[in-house]
C-alpha positions as CSV (number, residue, x, y, z in Angstrom):
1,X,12.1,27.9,-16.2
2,X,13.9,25.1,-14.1
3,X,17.8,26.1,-13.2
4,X,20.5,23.8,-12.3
5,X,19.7,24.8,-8.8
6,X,16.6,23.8,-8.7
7,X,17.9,20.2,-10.6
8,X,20.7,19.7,-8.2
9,X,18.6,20.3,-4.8
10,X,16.5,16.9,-5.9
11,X,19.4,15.7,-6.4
12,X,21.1,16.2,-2.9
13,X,18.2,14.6,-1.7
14,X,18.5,11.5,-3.4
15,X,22.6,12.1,-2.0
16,X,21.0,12.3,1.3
17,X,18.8,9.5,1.3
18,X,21.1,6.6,-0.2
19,X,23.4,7.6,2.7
20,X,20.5,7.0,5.4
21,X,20.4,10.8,6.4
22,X,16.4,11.7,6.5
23,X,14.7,14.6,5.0
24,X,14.3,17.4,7.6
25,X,10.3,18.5,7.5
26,X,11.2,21.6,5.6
27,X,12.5,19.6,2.8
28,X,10.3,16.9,3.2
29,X,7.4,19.5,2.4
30,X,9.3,21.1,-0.5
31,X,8.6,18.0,-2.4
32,X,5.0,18.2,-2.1
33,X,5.0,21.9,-2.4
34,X,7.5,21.8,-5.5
35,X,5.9,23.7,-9.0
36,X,4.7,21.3,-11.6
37,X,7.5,22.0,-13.9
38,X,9.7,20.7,-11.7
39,X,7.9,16.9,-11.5
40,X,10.6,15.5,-13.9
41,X,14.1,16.4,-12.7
42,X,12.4,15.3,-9.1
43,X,11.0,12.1,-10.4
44,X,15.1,11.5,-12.1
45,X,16.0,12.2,-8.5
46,X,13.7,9.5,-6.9
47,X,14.3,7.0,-9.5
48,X,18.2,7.3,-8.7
49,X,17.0,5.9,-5.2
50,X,14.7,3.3,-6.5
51,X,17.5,1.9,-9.4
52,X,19.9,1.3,-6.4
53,X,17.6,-0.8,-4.3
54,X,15.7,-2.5,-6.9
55,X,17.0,-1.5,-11.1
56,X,14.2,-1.6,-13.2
57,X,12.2,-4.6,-11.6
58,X,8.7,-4.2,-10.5
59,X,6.8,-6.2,-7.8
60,X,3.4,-7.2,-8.5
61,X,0.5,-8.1,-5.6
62,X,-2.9,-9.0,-6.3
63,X,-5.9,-8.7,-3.6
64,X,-8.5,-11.2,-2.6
65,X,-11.7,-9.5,-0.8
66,X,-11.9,-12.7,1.4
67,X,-14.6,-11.3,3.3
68,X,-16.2,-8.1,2.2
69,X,-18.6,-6.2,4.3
70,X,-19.9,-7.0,7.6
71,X,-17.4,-4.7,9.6
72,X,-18.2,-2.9,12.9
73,X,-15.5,0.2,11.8
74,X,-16.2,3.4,11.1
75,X,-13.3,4.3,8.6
76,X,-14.8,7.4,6.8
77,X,-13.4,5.8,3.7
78,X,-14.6,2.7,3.5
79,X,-17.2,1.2,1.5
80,X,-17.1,-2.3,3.6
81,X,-17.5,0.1,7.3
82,X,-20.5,0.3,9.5
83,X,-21.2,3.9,9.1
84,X,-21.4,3.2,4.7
85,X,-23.9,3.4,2.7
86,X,-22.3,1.7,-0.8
87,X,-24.3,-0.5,-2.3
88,X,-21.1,-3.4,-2.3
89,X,-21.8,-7.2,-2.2
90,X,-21.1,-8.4,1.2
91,X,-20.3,-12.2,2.2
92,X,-18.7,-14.2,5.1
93,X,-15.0,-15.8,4.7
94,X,-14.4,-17.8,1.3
95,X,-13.7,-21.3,1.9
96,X,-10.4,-22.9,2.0
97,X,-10.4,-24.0,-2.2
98,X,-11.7,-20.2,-3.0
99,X,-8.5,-18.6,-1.5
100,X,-6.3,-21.1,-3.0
101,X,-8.0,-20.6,-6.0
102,X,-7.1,-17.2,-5.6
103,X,-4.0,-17.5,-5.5
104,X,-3.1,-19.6,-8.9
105,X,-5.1,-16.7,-10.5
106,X,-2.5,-14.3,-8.6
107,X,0.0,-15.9,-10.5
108,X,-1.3,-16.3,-13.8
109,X,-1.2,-12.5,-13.3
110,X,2.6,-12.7,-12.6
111,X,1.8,-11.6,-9.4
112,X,4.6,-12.2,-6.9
113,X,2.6,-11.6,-3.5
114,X,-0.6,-12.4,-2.8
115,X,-2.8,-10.8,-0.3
116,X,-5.8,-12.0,1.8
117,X,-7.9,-9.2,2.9
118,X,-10.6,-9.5,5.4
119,X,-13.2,-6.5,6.9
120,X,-14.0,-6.5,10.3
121,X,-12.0,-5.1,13.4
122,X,-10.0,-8.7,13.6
123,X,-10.5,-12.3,12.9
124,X,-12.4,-15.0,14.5
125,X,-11.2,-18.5,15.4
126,X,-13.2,-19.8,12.3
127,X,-12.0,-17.2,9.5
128,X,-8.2,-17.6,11.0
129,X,-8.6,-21.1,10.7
130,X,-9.7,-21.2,7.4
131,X,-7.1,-18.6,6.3
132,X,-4.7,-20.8,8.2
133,X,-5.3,-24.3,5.8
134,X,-5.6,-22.1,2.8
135,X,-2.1,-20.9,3.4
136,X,-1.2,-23.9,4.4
137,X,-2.0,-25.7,1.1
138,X,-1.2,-22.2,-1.4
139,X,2.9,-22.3,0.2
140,X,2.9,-26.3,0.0
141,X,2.1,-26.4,-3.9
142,X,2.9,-22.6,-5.4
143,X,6.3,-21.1,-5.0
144,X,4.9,-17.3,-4.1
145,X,4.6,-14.8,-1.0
146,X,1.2,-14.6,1.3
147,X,0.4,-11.9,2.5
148,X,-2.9,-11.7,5.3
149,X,-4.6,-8.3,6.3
150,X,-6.8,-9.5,8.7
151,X,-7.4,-6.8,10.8
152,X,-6.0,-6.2,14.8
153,X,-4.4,-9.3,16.0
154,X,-4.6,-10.7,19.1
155,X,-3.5,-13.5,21.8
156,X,-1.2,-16.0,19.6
157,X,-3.0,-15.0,16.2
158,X,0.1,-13.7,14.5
159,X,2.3,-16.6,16.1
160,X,-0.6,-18.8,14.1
161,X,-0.5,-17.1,10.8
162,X,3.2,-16.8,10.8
163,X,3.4,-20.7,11.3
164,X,1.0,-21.5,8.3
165,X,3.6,-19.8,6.5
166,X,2.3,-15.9,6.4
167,X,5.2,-14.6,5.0
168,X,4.1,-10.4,5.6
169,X,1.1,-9.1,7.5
170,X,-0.3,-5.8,6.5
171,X,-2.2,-3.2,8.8
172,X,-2.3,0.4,7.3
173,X,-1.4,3.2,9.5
174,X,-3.8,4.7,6.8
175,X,-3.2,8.7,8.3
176,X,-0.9,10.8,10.7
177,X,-1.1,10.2,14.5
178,X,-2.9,13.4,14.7
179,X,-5.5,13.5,12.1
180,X,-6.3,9.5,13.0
181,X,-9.7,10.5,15.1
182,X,-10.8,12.4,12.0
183,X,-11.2,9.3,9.9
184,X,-11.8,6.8,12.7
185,X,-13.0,6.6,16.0
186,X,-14.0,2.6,16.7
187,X,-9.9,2.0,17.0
188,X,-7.3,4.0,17.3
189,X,-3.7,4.4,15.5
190,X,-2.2,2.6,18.3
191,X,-3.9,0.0,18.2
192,X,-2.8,-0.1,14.3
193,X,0.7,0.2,15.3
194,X,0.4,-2.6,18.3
195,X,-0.6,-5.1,15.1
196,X,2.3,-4.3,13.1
197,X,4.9,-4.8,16.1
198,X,2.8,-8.4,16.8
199,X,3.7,-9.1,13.2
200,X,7.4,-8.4,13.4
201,X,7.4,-10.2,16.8
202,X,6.2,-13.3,14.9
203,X,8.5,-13.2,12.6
204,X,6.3,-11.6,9.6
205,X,7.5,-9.0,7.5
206,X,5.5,-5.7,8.2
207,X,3.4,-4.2,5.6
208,X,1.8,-0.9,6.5
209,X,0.8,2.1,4.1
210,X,-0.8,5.3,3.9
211,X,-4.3,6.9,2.5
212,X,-3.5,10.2,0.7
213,X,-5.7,12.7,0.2
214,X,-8.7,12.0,3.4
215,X,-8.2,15.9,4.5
216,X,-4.6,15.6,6.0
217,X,-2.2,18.4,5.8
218,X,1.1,19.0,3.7
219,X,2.5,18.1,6.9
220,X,0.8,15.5,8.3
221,X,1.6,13.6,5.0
222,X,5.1,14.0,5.5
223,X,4.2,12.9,9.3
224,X,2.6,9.5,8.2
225,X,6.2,8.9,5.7
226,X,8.3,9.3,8.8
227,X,6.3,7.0,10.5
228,X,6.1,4.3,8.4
229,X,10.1,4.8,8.7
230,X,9.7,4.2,12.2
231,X,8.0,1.3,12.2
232,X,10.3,-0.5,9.7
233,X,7.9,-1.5,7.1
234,X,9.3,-3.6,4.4
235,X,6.5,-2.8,2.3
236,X,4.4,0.9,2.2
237,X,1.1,0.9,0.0
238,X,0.3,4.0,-0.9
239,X,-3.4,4.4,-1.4
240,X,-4.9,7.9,-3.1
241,X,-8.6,7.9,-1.9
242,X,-10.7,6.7,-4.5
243,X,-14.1,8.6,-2.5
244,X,-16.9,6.4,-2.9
245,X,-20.6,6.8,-2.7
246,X,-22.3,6.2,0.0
247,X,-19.0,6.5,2.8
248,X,-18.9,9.8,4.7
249,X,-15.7,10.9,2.5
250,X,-17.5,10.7,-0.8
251,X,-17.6,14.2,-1.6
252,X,-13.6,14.3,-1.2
253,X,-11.6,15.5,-4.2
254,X,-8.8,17.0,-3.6
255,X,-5.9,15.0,-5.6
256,X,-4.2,15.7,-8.6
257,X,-1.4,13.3,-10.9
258,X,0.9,15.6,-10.5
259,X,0.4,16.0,-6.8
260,X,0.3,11.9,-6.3
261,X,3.7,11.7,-8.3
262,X,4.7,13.6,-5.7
263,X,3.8,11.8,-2.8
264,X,5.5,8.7,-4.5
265,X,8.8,10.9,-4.8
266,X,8.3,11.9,-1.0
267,X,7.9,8.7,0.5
268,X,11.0,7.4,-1.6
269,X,13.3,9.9,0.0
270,X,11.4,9.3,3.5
271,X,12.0,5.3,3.1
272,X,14.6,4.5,0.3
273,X,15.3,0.9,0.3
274,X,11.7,0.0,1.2
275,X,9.1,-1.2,-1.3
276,X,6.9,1.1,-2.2
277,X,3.4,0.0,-3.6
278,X,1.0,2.3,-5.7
279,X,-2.3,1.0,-4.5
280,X,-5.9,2.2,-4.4
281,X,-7.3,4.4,-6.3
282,X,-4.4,5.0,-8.3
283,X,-6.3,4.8,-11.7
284,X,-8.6,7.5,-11.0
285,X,-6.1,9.7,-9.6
286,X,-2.8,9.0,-11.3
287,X,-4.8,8.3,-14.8
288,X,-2.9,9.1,-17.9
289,X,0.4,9.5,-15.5
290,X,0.1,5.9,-13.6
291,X,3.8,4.9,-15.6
292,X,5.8,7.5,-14.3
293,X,5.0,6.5,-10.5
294,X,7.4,3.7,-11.4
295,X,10.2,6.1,-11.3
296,X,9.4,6.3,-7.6
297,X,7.6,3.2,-6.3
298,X,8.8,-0.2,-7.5
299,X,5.4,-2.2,-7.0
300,X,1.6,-2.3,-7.6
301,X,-1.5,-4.2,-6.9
302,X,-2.7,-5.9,-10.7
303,X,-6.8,-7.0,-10.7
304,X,-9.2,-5.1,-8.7
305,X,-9.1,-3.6,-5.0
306,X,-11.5,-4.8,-2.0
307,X,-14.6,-3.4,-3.5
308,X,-13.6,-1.0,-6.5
309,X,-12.1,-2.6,-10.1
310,X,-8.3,-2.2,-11.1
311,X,-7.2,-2.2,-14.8
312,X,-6.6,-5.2,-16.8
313,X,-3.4,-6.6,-15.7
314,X,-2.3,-6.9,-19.3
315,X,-2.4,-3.1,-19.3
316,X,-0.3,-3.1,-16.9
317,X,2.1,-5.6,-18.1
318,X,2.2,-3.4,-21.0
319,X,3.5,-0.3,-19.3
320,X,5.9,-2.0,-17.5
321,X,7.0,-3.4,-20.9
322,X,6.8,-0.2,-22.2
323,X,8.9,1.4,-19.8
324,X,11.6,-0.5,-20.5
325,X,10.9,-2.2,-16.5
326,X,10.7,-6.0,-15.4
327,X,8.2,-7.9,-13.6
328,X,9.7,-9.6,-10.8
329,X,8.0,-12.8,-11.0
330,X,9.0,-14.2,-8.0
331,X,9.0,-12.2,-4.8
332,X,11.0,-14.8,-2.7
């Protein structure tokens, strides 16, 4: 049986976190470690963070798998790494007209941002420069945000990109500091965070997210929230591992809806006036729940991932409908 306690301690965190204060870790984990019959009065709480920063509009991003496969990483969860077995179509970059053709289909989706994704531990001369034109040409004749995820900068890359007219680069922490090694070993989380700071150096709004549910701890989730805070994103993906077959974390299953929701809630608190994006794998996980992680995030990715499929993106347009919510057309 909830008590007006138990509503009005979500509530004083919402208090704490439209006045900047941060979550200490103890009540950073009682989020996570809340009952389920408290989900609702702590997704009211959330959503009282989320209407100030951003009312009832939703963001929408669609991916491009510019370049799928081939990678020399060993990311346990990844279908496109060396160490995978997934049977996923691989190709080099797309050419210049199959991005930009990407990106008028990103619209007709009513998405806002659209996002370049490319395996492999960082870009070449040829696949920047043919990211480079495409950008070129998408932000000379569509009114729209890029986004590129290209992988570890280096040199004068993100100086380049931003240039072109990149408006945000994204390179996901993807875990805590301390659990990083478990998942991947061919780079490190430095290295992840090095990109990011080139990106904000440049000029490029940072874009950096998280991977729940790869064997991480209560605690090292609320670990990889204050981080992101750290590092400033403007927008945090949240990803729930969708395992797939053939990577070494297929046999993972350890999420639940309610569970999810309250990551969503968690990283609201954690990072308040940021955007936060359900991403990957939220259909399998979130399922019959996916429109009440609106109450905490205020974006999500419409079309398919990098090498797993999304929902219709008139489904999607119909829950935001039906929620009563906006799409935010324009992300400018």
């Amino acid at each position: 049986m909830l008590t007006t306690t138990t509503t009005t301690h979500w509530e004083h965190y919402a208090d704490k976190a439209l006045q900047g204060e941060l979550l200490t870790m103890k009540e950073a984990l009682s989020i996570l470690d809340a009952e389920d019959a408290q989900l609702l009065p702590l997704l009211q709480a959330a959503f009282r963070v989320r209407h100030h920063y951003f009312g009832r509009k939703v963001k929408l991003n669609m991916i491009i798998n510019a370049k799928s496969g081939l990678c020399p990483e060993d990311c346990g969860y990844c279908s496109q790494s060396i160490v995978s077995n997934a049977p996923i179509e691989k190709y080099t970059m797309m050419k210049r007209d199959v991005l930009v053709a990407g990106a008028k289909e990103a619209l007709a989706r009513k998405a806002g941002t659209y996002c370049i994704v490319a395996s492999g531990r960082g870009p070449t001369e040829h696949e920047l420069e043919e990211v480079i034109e495409a950008v070129k040409e998408i932000k000379q004749d569509l009114k729209m945000k890029v986004c590129a995820c290209l992988g570890i900068l280096r040199n004068d890359q993100a100086e380049r990109l931003k240039e072109a007219g990149v408006d945000r680069y994204n390179h996901n922490l993807n875990t805590s500091k301390d659990h990083f090694a478990n998942i991947t070993t061919t780079h490190n989380y430095d290295h992840r965070v090095q990109t990011i700071e080139q990106a904000k150096t440049a000029g490029m709004s940072p874009c950096s997210g998280c991977i729940v549910g790869m064997g991480e701890t209560r605690e090292q989730t609320v670990q990889i929230a204050y981080a992101l805070r750290e590092l400033d994103a403007d927008s945090i993906p949240v990803n729930f591992l969708h395992s797939i077959k053939g990577t070494p974390l297929e046999d993972k299953q350890e999420l639940d809806p309610r569970y999810c929701l309250k990551v969503l809630a968690l990283m609201r608190f954690i990072n308040p006036s940021k955007e936060i994006r359900v991403s990957g794998g939220r259909e399998v996980n979130l399922r019959h729940l996916q429109p009440l992680s609106l109450y905490p995030a205020n974006a999500i990715f419409v079309g398919d991932y990098l090498t797993t499929e999304g929902q219709a993106s008139l489904i999607d347009h119909q829950i935001i409908e039906d929620l009563g919510f906006e799409i935010e057309e324009c992300a400018l």
